[in-house]
C-alpha positions as CSV (number, residue, x, y, z in Angstrom):
1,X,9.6,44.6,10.0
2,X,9.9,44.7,5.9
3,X,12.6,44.7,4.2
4,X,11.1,46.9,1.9
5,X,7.3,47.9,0.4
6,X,5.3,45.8,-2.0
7,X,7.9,42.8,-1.2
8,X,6.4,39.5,-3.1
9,X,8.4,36.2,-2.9
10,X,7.5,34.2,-5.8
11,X,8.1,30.0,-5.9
12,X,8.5,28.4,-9.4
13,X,8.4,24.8,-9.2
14,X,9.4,21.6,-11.4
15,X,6.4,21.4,-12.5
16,X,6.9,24.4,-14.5
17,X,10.4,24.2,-15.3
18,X,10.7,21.6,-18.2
19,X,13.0,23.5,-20.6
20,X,14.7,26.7,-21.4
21,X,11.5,28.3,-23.0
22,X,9.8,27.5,-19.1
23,X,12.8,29.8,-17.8
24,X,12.1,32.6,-20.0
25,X,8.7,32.3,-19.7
26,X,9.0,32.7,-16.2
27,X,11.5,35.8,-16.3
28,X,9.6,37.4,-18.6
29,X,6.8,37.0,-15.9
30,X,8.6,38.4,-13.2
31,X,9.9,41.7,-15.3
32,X,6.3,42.7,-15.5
33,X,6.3,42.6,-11.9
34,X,9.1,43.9,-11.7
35,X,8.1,46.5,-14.1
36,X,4.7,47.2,-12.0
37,X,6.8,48.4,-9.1
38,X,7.1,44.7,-7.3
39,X,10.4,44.5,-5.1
40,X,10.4,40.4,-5.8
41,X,12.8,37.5,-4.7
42,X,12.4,34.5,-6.9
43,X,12.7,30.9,-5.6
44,X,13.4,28.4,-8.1
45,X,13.0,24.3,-7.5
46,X,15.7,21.3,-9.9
47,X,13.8,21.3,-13.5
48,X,10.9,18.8,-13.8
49,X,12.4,15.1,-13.4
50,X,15.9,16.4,-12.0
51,X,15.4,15.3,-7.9
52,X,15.0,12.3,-9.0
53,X,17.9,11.6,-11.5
54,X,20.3,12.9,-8.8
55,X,19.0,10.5,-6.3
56,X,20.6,8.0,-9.2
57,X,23.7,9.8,-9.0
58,X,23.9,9.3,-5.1
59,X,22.9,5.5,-5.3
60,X,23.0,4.0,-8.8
61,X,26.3,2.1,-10.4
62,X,25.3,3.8,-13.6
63,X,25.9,7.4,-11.9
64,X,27.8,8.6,-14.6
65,X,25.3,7.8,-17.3
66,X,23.2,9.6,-14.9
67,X,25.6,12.5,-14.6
68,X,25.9,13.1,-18.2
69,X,21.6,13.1,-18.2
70,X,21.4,15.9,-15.7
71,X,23.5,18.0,-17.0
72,X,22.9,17.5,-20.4
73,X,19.2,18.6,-19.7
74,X,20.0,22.0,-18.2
75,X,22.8,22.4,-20.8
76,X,19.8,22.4,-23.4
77,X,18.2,24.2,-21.1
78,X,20.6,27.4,-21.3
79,X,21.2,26.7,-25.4
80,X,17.4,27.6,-25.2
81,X,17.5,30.4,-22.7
82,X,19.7,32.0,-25.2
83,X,22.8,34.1,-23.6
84,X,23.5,37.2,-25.4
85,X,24.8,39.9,-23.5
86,X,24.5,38.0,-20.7
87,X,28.3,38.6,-19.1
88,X,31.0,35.4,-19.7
89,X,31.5,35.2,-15.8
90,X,27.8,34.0,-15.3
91,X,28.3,31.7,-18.3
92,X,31.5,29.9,-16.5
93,X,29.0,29.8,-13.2
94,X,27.0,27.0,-14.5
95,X,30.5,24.9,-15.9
96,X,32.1,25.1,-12.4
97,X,28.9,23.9,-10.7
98,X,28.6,21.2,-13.4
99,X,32.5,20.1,-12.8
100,X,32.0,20.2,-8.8
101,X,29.0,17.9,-9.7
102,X,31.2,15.2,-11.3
103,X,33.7,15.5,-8.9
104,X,31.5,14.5,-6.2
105,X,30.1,11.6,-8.6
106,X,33.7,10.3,-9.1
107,X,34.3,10.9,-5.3
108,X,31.3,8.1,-4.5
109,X,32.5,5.9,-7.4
110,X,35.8,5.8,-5.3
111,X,34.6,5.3,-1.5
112,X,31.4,3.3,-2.4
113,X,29.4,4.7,-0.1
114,X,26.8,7.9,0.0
115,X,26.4,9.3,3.9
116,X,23.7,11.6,4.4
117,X,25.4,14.4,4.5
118,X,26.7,13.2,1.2
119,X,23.5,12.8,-0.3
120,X,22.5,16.1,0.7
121,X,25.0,17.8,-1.5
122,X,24.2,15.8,-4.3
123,X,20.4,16.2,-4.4
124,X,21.4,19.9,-3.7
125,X,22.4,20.3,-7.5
126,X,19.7,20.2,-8.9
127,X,18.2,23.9,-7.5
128,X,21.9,25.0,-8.2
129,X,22.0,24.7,-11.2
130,X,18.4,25.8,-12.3
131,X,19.1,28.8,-10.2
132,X,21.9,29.7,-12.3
133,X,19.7,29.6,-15.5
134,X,17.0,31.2,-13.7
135,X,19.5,34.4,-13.3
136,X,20.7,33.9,-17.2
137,X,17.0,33.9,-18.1
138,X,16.3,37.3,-15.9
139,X,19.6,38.6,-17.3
140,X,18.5,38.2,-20.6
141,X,15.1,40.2,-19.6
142,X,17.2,43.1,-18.7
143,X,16.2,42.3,-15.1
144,X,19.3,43.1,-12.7
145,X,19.8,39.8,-10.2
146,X,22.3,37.6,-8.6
147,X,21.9,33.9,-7.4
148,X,22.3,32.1,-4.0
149,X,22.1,28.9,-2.6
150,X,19.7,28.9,0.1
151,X,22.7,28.9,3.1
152,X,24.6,32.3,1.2
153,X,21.0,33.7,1.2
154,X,21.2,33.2,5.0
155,X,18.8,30.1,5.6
156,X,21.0,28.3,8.6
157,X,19.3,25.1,9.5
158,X,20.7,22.0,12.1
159,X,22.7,18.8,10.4
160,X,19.7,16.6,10.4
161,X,20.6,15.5,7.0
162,X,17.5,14.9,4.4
163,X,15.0,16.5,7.0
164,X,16.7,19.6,8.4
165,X,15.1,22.0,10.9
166,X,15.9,26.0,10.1
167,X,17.4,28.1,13.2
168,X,15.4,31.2,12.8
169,X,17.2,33.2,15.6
170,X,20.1,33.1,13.4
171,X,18.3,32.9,10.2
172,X,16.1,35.7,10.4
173,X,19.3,38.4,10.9
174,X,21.3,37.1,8.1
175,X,19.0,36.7,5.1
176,X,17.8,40.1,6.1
177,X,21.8,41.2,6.0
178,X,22.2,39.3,2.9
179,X,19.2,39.9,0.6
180,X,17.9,43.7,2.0
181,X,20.0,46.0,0.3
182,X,20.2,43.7,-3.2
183,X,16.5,43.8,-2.9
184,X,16.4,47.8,-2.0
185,X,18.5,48.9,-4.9
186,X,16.0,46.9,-7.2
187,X,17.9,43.6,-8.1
188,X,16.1,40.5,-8.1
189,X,18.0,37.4,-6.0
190,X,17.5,34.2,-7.5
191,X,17.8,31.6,-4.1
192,X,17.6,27.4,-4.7
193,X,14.8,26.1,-3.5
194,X,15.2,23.4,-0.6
195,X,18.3,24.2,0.1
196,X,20.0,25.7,2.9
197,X,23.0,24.4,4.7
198,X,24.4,24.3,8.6
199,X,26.5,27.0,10.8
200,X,29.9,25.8,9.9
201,X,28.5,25.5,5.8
202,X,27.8,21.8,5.6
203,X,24.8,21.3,2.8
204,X,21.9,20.5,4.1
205,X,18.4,20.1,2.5
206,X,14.7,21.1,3.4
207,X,12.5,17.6,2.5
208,X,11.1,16.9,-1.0
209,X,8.7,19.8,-1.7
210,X,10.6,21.9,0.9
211,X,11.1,25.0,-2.0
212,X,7.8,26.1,-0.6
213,X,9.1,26.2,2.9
214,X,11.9,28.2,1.2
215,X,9.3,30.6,0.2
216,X,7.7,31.1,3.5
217,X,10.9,30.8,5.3
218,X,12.2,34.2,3.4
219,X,8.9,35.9,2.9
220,X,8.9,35.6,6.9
221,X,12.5,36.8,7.7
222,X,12.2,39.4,4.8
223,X,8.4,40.7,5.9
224,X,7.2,40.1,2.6
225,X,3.4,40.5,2.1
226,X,2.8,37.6,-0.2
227,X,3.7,34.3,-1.4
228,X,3.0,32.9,-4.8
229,X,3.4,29.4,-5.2
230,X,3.4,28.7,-9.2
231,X,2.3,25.3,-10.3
232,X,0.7,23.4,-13.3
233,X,-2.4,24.0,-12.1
234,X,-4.4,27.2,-11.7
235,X,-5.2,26.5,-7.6
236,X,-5.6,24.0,-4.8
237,X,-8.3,21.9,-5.8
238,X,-11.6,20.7,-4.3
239,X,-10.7,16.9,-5.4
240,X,-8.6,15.3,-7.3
241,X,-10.4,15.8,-11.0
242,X,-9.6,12.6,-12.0
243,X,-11.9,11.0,-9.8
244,X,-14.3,13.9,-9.1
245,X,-15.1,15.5,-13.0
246,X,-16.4,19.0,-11.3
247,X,-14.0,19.6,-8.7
248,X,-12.6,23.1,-8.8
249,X,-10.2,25.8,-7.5
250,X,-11.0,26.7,-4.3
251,X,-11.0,30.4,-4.1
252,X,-9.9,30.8,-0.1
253,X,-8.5,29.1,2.9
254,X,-6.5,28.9,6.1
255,X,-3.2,27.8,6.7
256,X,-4.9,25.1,9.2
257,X,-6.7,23.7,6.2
258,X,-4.1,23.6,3.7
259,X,-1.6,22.3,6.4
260,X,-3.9,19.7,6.7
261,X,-4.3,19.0,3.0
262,X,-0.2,18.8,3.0
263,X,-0.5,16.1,5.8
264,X,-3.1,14.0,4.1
265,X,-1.0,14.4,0.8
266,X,-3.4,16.2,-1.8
267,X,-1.4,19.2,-2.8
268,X,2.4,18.9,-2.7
269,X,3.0,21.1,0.0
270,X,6.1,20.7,2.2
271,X,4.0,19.6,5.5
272,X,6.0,22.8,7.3
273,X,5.2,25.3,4.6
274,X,2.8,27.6,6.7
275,X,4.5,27.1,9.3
276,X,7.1,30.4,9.1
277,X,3.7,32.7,8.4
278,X,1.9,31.3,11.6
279,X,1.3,34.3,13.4
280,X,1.9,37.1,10.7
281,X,-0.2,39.1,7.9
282,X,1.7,37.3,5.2
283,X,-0.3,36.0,2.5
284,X,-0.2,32.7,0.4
285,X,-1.5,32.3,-3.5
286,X,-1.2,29.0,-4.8
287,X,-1.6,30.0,-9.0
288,X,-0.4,29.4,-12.6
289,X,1.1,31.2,-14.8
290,X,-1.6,30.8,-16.7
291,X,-4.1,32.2,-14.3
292,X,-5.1,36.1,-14.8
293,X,-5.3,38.9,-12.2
294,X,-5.6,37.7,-8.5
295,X,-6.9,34.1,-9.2
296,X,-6.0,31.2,-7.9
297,X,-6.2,30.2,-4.1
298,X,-5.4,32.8,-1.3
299,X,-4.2,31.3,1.5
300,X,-4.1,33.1,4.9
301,X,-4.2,32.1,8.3
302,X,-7.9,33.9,9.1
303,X,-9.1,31.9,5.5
304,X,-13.2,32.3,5.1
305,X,-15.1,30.9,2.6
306,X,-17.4,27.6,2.7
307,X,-17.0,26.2,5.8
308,X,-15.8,22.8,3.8
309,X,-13.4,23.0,1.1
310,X,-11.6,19.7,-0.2
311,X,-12.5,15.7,-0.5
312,X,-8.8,13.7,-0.5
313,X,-8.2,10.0,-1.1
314,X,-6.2,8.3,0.3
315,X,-4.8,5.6,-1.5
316,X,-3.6,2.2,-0.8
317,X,-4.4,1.5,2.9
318,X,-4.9,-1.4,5.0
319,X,-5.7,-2.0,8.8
320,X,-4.0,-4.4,10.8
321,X,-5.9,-5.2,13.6
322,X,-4.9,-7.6,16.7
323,X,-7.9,-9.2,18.6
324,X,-8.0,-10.9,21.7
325,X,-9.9,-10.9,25.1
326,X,-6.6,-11.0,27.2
327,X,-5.9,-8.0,26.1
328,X,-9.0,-6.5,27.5
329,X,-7.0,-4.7,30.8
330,X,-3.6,-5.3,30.5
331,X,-1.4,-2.8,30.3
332,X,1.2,-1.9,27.6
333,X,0.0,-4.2,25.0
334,X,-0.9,-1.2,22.6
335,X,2.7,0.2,23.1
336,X,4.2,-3.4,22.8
337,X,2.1,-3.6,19.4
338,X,3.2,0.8,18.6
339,X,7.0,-0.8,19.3
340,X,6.7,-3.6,16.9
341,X,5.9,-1.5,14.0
342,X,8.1,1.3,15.0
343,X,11.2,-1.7,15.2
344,X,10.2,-3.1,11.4
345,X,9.8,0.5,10.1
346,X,6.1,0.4,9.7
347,X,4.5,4.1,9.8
348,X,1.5,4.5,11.5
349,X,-1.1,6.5,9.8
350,X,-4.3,5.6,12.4
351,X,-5.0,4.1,15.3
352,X,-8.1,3.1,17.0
353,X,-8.9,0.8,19.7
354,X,-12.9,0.3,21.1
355,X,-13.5,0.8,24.6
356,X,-13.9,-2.7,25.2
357,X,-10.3,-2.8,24.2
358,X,-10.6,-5.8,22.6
359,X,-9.0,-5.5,20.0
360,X,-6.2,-2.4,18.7
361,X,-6.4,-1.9,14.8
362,X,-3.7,0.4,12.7
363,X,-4.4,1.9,9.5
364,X,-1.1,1.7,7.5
365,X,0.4,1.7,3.9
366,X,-0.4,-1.8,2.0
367,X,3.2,-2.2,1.0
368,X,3.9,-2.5,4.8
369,X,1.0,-4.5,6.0
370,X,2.4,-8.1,5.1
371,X,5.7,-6.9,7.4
372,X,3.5,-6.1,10.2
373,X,1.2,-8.9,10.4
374,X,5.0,-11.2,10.7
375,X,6.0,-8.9,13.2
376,X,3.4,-9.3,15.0
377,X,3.1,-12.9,15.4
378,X,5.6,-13.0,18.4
379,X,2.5,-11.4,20.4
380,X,0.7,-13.8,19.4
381,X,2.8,-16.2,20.7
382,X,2.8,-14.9,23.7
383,X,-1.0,-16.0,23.8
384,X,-2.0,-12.2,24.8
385,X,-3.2,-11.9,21.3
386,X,-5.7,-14.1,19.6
387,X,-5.3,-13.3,16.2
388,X,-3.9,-10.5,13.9
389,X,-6.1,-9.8,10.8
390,X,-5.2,-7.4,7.6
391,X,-8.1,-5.9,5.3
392,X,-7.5,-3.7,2.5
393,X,-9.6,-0.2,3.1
394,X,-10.1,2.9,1.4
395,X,-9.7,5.9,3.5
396,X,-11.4,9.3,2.5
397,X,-11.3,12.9,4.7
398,X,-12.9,15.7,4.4
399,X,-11.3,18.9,5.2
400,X,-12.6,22.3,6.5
401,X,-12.8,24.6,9.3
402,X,-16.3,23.8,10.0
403,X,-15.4,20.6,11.2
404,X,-14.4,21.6,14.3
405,X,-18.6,21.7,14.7
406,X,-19.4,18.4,15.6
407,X,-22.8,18.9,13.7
408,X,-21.0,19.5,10.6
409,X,-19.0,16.0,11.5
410,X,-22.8,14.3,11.9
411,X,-23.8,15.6,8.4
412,X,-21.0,14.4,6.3
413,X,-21.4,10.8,8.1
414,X,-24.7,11.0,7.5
415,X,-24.0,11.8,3.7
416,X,-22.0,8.0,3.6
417,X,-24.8,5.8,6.1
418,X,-25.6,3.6,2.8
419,X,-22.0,2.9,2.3
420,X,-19.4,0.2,4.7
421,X,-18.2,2.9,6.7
422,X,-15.7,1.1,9.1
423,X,-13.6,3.9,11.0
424,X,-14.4,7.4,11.8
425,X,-11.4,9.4,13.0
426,X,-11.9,12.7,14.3
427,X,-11.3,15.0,17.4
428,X,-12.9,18.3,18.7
429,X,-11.2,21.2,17.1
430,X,-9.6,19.0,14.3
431,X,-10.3,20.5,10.5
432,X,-10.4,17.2,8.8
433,X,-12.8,13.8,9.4
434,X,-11.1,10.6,7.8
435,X,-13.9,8.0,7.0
436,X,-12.6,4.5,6.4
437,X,-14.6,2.0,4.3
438,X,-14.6,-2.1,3.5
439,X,-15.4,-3.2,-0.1
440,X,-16.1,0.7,-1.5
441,X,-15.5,2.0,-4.9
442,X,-13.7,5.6,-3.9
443,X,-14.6,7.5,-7.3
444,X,-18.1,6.8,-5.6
445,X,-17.5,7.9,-2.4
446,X,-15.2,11.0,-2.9
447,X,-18.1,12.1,-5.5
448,X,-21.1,11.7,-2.6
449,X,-18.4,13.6,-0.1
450,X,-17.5,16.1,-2.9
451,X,-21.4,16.9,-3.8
452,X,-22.1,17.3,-0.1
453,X,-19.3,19.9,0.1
454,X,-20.6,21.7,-2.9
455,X,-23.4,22.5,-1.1
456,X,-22.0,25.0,1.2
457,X,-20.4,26.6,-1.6
């Protein structure tokens, strides 16, 4: 049920947020949809830069110097927003968020340690206080709003601290309670990105990237019928244009493939942003501010277009693979070998074992290969395995709906036979093929992938 008609929740991210001219830029956008008869709630993530600085504040000795950075920053920030008119009460909203800010700084300094729930709050700060100057910016617009962290706008999530998981049984009733009417009487509310906070009012915070599931996490409750996710760049992308010249905006697709393009890392997605509009008419446009009219990307869960949309790298990989003929039977060894890297915190990204099972091989990052290979030298020991061997790969998928046709898989393998194709990782009804490769220039690669895709499109 909607809150209301021609409800649009819009998400404006770091990327665009670099200083007080961004802000008004930004209100100034969201009056003329306002203006054009758009009931809108704004989302807003920390300024460009600011994540990351209070991560500094939570573990750094030089927090304070840090401190004084961040808040210096948004400080300039509002100077450049410019107040006037804007009531004194809002004004004082920013200083007693600043001062809670150092307090929890000086709080650290004195019991020298950060808990998670600690860290939480801290990193929490940053969407706090760019919310604030998001509803001076509007304000100054002559656009009617008031701010909210995301657990006053109603977003009640569980304490796993740095990761939480919303409860949308309770959720769904009180953003609805909390924002409805506001929204109704033609105010705009201003909620921080990423942040929501637990049942009893503890802090808690979505992921990095999680302002998107912000988005989609309201648009849902609220029964919004769109999403618009602003970036620095005018649409999800084909390829990454710094290795692949003509890759372009890619005009539509489903939430399966850009879930899966969050997964494999080539648009900053929160991996759980669709998740909320599984299910529902709710629409997705990935755009600039920048971009005219209905450009962009539109992103629904039906999608259409070219059956293959996107090419992604993925960078820095290596495969650690144990050999051995004992292995060949015995049970366990793979989870033995799963437990190892799970007990030295190595994240598996792939696995594939022959059926000869011979040998087990694991696709992970290259900073943790070296880690793995010592860890697993006690199974060596233990004679079941021969050898362990590391090999730095590249690893490129290809992502579209058509790929759940295993003809369309065929083709695109066919489109690499000339090159050291190593891996193949696919399964029936998957939207992605990873292809793995020994010795390979990727720029190469991604181009004869991406030219292939351009074919359909």
């Amino acid at each position: 049920m909607s809150c209301c008609k021609n409800l649009v929740v819009l998400k404006f991210g770091g990327s665009i947020l670099r200083s007080g001219s961004d802000y008004v830029r930004v209100a100034q956008h969201v009056k003329e949809l306002v203006d054009a008869g758009f009931r809108v709630v704004v989302v807003v993530s920390a300024m460009k830069g600011i994540t990351d600085l209070l991560s500094l504040v939570a573990s750094s000795r030089e927090r304070v110097k840090v401190l004084k950075e961040v808040i210096s920053k948004y400080l300039l920030a509002i100077r450049e927003v410019g107040c006037d008119g804007v009531p004194k009460g809002q004004l004082s909203a920013f200083s007693e968020v600043s001062a809670e800010l150092a307090k929890v700084a000086w709080a650290i300094d004195v019991l020298g340690e950060v808990t998670p729930r600690v860290r939480d709050y801290v990193l929490s700060f940053g969407e706090v206080m760019s919310s604030v100057i998001m509803s001076l910016a509007l304000r100054s617009q002559g656009v009617s709003t008031k701010w909210f962290t995301g657990r006053q706008a109603g977003i009640v999530t569980d304490d796993n601290y740095g990761e939480a998981n919303p409860i949308h049984e309770v959720s769904a009733g009180l953003v609805r309670e909390r924002l409805c009417s506001l929204i109704r009487e033609g105010a705009v509310p201003v909620v921080t990105g990423f942040v929501a906070g637990t049942l009893d009012g503890s802090v808690t915070v979505l992921g990095r990237g999680g302002s998107d599931f912000t988005a989609t996490l309201l648009a849902r409750h609220l029964g919004a019928s769109e999403v618009r996710l602003y970036t620095d760049v005018p649409g999800v992308m084909s390829a990454d244009p710094e290795l692949v010249p003509n890759a372009r905006v890619i005009d539509v697709m489903s939430f399966n493939e850009a879930m899966e393009l969050a997964y494999l890392g080539a648009k900053k997605f929160h991996p759980r942003t669709f998740e909320p509009l599984v299910g529902t008419d709710i629409a997705v446009r990935v755009t600039s501010l920048h971009t005219k009219g209905e450009g962009g990307t539109l992103i629904t869960e039906e999608g259409g277009g070219p059956p293959l949309k996107a090419v992604v790298v993925l960078n820095d990989l290596s495969v650690v693979s144990v050999v051995g003929a004992r292995m060949v039977g015995r049970l366990g060894t793979a989870a033995e070998i799963a437990a190892t890297a799970a007990r030295v915190g190595v994240n598996i990204i792939g696995i594939v074992q022959p059926v000869s099972e011979i040998s087990i091989s694991l696709i992970v990052n290259r900073v943790d290969a070296t880690r793995l290979v010592n860890a697993l030298t006690a199974i060596v020991r233990k004679g079941v395995v021969r050898d362990v061997v590391v090999e730095d790969v590249v690893a490129v998928s290809v992502v579209g709906e058509g790929l759940k046709d295993p003809r369309f898989v065929s083709e695109v393998i066919n489109w690499v036979s000339e090159e050291p194709l190593s891996i193949v990782s696919w399964y029936r009804g998957d939207v992605s093929l990873t292809l793995t490769f020994n010795n390979v220039d990727k720029s190469r690669v991604a181009r004869i992938l991406h030219s292939g895709v351009l074919r359909y499109g």
